[in-house]
N, C-alpha and C positions, 0 to 999 in steps of 0.2 A: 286274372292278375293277382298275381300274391301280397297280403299285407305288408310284407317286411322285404327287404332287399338287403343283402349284405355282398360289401363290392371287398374281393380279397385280392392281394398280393400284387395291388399297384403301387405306385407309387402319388404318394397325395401333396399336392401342394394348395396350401390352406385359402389362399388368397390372399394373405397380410403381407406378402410380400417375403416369409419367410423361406427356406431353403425348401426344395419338395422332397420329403423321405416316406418308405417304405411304411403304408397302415392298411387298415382294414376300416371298412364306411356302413355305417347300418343303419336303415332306412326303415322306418315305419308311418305307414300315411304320409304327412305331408312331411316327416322333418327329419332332420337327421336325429338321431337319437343316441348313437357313441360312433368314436372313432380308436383308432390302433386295438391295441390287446382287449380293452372293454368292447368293443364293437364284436369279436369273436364271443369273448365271454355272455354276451348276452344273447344272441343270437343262438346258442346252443339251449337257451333257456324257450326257446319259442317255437313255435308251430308255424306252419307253411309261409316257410322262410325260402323266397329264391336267391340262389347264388350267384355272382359274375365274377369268373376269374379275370383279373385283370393284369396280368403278367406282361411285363411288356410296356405297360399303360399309364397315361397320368390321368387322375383324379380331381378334376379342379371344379369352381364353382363358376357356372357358366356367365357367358363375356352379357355386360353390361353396356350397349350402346346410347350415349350420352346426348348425340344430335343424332335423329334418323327425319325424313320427310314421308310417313308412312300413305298418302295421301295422294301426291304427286305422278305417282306410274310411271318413273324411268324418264322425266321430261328430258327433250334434249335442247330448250331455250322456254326462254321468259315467255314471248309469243306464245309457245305451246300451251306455255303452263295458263298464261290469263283468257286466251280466247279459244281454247280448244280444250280443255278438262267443264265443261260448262253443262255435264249432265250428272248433278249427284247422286241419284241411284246406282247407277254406273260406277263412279268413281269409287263407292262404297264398296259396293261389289267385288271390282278388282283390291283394294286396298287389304279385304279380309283376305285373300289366298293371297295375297304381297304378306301378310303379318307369319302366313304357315310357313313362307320361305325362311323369314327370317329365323323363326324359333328354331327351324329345320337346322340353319347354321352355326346354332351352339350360343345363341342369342336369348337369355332368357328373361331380360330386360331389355325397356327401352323407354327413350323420353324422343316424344313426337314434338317437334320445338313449335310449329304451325302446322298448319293446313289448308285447303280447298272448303270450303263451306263449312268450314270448324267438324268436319267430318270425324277428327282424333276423338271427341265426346263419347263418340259412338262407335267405334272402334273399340275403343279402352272398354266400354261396358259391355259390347257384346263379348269381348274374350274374356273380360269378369264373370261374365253368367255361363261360361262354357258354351255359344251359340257360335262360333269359331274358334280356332287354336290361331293362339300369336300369344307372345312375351309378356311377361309383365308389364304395363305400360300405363306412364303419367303422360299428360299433353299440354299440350296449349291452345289457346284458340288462335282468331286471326292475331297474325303481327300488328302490332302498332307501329304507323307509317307518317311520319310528317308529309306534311304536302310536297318537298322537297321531293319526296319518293327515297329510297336504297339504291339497289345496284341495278334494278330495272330502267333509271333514269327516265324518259320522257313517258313512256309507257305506263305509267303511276300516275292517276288523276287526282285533281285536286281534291279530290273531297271521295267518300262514299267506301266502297270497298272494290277490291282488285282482286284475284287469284287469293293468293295467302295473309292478306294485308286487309287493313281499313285505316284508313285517313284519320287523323285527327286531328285541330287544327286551336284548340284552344283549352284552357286548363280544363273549362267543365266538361268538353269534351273528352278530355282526356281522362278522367274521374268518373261520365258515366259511363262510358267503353267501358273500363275497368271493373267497373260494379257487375255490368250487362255479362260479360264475362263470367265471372264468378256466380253468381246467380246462374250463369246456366251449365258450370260447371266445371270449366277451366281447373289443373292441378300450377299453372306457372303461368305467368305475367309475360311475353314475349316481346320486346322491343328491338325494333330496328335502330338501333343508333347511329351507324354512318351508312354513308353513300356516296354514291357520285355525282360528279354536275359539267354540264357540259363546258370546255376548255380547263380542266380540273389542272394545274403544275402540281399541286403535293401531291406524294408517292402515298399512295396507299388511299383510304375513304376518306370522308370528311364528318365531325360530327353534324347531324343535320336537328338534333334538339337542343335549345337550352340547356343549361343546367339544373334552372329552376322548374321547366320541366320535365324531365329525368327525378328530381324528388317530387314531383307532381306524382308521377307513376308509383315511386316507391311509399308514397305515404299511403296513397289510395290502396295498394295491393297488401299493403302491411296491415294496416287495419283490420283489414278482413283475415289475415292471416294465412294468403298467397305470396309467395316469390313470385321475385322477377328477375329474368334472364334478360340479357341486351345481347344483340349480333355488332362488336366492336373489331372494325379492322382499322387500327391506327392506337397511337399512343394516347394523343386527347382525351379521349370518348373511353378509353380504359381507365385511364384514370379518374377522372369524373362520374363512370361509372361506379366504381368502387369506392369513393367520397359519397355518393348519394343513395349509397347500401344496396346495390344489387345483390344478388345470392348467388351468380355465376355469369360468368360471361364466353359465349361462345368467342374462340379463336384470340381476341387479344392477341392481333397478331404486330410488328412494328414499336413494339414498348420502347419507352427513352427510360432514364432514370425516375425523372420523378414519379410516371405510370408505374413501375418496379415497385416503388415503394409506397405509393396507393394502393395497390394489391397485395403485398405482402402483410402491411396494417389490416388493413380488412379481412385479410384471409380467406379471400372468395375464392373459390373453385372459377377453374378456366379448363373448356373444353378444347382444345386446338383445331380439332377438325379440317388437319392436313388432307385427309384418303381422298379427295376429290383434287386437290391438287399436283399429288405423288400420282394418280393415276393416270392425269393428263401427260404428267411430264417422263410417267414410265411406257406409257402406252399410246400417246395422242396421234403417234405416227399412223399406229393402225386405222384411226378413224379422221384422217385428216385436219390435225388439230396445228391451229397456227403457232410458226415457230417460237413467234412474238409474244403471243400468249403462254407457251411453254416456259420460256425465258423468264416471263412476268411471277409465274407461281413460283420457278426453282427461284427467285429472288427472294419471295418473299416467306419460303421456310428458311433458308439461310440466313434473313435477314431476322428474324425473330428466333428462331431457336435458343441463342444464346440469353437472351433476356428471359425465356422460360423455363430453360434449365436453370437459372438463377431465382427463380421463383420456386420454383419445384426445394430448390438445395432452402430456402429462408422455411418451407414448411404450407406450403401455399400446394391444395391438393388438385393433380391431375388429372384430368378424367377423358377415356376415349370415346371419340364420336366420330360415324361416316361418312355424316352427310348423304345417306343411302336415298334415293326417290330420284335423281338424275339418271341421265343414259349413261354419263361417268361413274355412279356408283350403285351400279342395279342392286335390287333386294336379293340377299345371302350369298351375294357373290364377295367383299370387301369388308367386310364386319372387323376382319384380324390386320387389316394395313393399317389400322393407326395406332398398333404395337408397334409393327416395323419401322414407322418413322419415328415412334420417340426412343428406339433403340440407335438405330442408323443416325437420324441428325440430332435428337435433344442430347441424347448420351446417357441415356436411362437403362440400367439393368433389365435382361428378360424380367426376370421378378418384378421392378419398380413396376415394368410399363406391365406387365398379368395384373398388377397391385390396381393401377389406375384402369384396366377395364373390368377387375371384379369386383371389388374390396369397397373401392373412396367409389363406383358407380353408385353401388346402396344411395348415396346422398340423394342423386336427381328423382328417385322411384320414392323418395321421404319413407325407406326401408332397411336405414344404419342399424347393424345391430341383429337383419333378419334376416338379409339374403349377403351373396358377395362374398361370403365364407365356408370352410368347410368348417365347419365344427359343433359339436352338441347341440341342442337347441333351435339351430338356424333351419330355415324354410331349404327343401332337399330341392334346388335349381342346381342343377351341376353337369358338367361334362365327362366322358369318358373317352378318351383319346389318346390313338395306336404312335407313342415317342414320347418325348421330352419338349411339351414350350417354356419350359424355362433355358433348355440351350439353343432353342430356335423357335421363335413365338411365330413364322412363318408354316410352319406347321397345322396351325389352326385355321388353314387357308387350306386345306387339302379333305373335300367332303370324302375321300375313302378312309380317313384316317381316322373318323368319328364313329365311335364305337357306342357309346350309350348318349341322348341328351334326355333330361330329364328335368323337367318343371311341375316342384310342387309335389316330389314323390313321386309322380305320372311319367314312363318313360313317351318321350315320341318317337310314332313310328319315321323313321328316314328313311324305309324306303320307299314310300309312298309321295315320290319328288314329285313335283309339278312343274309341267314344262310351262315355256314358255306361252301367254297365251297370243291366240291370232289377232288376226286384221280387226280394227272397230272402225267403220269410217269416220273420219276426218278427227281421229283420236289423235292423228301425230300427221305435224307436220312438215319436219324435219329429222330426214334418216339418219342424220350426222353418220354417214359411213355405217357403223354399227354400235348395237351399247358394247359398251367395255367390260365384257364376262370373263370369267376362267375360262369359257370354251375358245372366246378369239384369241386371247393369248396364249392357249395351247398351240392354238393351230399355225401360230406364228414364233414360235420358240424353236 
């Protein structure tokens, strides 16, 4: 492998959201080191330098996933996930060749929001120490679960730990989860804040913590000098959230005004993490997904887009996430849908929505400033890609079109794909039809 890499005659889009024009990219060890006319100029000055013509090509820095479940293995229900992922050597195992898929799809970050046995610790270090190839990657440990439980509803025990979750039922428990946490390693504070309850009339989750405990959380995680991210579907639990200083909130989805304007004061980062919803409602026929259900998500991007486009326009920064680890969003199949829906329903430019999967991702990896960019200085994560996603960010959706990916200066090899793997008994125990890949939807187009 040659020190230096110098990428000619694509075309670069920086990630700032700027217009993508015509430079030249040069690469030394881990970073970028010039770009346009400097990048040539210097480049002539050096020794075994390889070249990529990239005619043709955009040059951008590669996509930043903001929610993944790296952990999960494609689960296709709650069931699966709490009494059948229940051997973690295993789960590890597959979880490291789930992390080469992703990288493989032009993903060279990612923020693992929970997991299975706090498995992400050790994930994230083993591909720190080069002992597997996968993304960049910050985690979480378990969720924080009130006894009420999330969207598992009865399946969530009062107390102890579940699949991705652990019960917490009182402040100090709440403070030493939090510490226990951090101490063993944790990068973000994970909170479940709504859920469901059985005979539920409000549209959308319910908060199921206090207020006063939500800044329970945030005091404890602050101290130490961890974020915390809350899972908020409903206006409430959004706004309350952002009064009691989270640092991001997944989805915020159903915002009213007053939520609007709790978020925008605060200025938290909001993931949306539509791609599991858009997938049900683009594809759920293929795997017999109820219509009722279908109905229920095209509601509820409809019913929120507006309010986040409205956040987005006040300066309140966007960021894209999967939801990757379900049979709805298998690993490096889906990384590039949650461009498409904030282009198609929030109303975001190609650019805006490239902005929020390269650029404002940097925030979640606590790496503003060092990846998410093409420009001098920054860490060389980038992609090489046959068209333009700035006039069609559906593009990044097509693994023949991916011509270079690169983390850290290091290209990866793509073609060295990994199929899908076999049978584990009693690993899954629901086929739901089939996972939802590029391959079923080819074969059904």
């Amino acid at each position: 492998m040659s020190e230096h890499t110098l990428i000619k005659n694509g075309s670069v889009f920086d990630g700032t959201g700027s217009a993508a024009a015509p430079a030249a990219v040069l690469i030394s060890g881990e970073h970028i080191t010039a770009t346009g006319a400097d990048a040539v100029t210097q480049a002539k000055s050096l020794n075994d330098v390889a070249s990529f013509d990239a005619t043709g090509m955009t040059v951008m820095p590669g996509l930043i996933d903001a929610h993944c479940h790296i952990t999960f293995d494609e689960v296709s229900s709650n069931d699966e996930l709490f009494f059948h992922r229940d051997r973690p050597g295993l789960a590890a195992l597959i979880a490291g060749t789930n992390a080469k898929r992703v990288l493989q799809a032009g993903v060279t970050g990612m923020f693992d929001a929970d997991g299975i046995f706090e498995l992400g610790y050790d994930i994230r270090d083993a591909i720190n120490a080069g002992v597997i190839e996968g993304p960049r990657m910050k985690t979480g440990g378990y969720a924080l679960l009130t006894s009420v439980g999330g969207t598992a509803g009865g399946l969530v025990p009062d107390s102890g730990i579940i699949g991705y979750g652990k019960i917490v039922r009182t402040r100090d428990e709440i403070i030493i989860e939090v510490r226990r946490q951090i101490k063993a390693g944790t990068d973000w504070i994970k909170v479940h804040v709504t859920g469901l309850v059985p005979g539920q009339k409000k549209h959308g989750e319910l908060q199921v913590w206090s207020d006063e405990e939500l800044q329970t959380v945030c005091d404890a995680a602050h101290d130490l000098g961890i974020p915390v991210v809350g899972h908020c579907r409903g206006a409430i639990a959004t706004r309350n959230c952002a009064k009691a200083g989270f640092d991001m909130i997944l989805h915020a989805t159903l915002m009213d005004d007053e939520a609007l304007d709790a978020v925008v004061k605060a200025n938290v980062p909001i993931v949306p993490t539509f791609t599991f919803q858009a997938n049900l409602i683009d594809y759920g026929k293929l795997v017999g997904a109820n219509e009722a259900i279908q109905d229920l998500f095209r509601r509820e991007i409809d019913d929120s887009a507006g309010k986040l486009r409205e956040a987005f326009d006040a300066g309140v920064p966007l960021l894209c996430g999967s939801e990757s680890g379900f049979s709805v969003t298998p690993y490096g199949e889906w990384h590039w849908k949650e461009l498409e829906v904030f282009v198609k329903n929030i109303g975001l430019s190609p650019e805006q929505a490239l902005r929020s999967a390269t650029y404002e991702g940097a925030r979640v990896l606590d790496l503003e400033g060092e990846v998410g960019e093409i420009a001098a200085g920054k860490l060389a994560d980038l992609i090489v890609i046959d068209g333009d996603p700035t006039k069609d960010v559906t593009i990044l959706g097509h693994r023949d079109k991916f011509k270079m990916v690169m983390k850290g200066g290091r290209p990866v090899d793509l073609d060295d794909r990994l199929p899908p793997h076999g049978h584990i008994s009693g690993w899954r125990v629901n086929d739901y039809g089939r996972i939802i890949d590029r391959d079923l939807v080819a074969e059904n187009s």
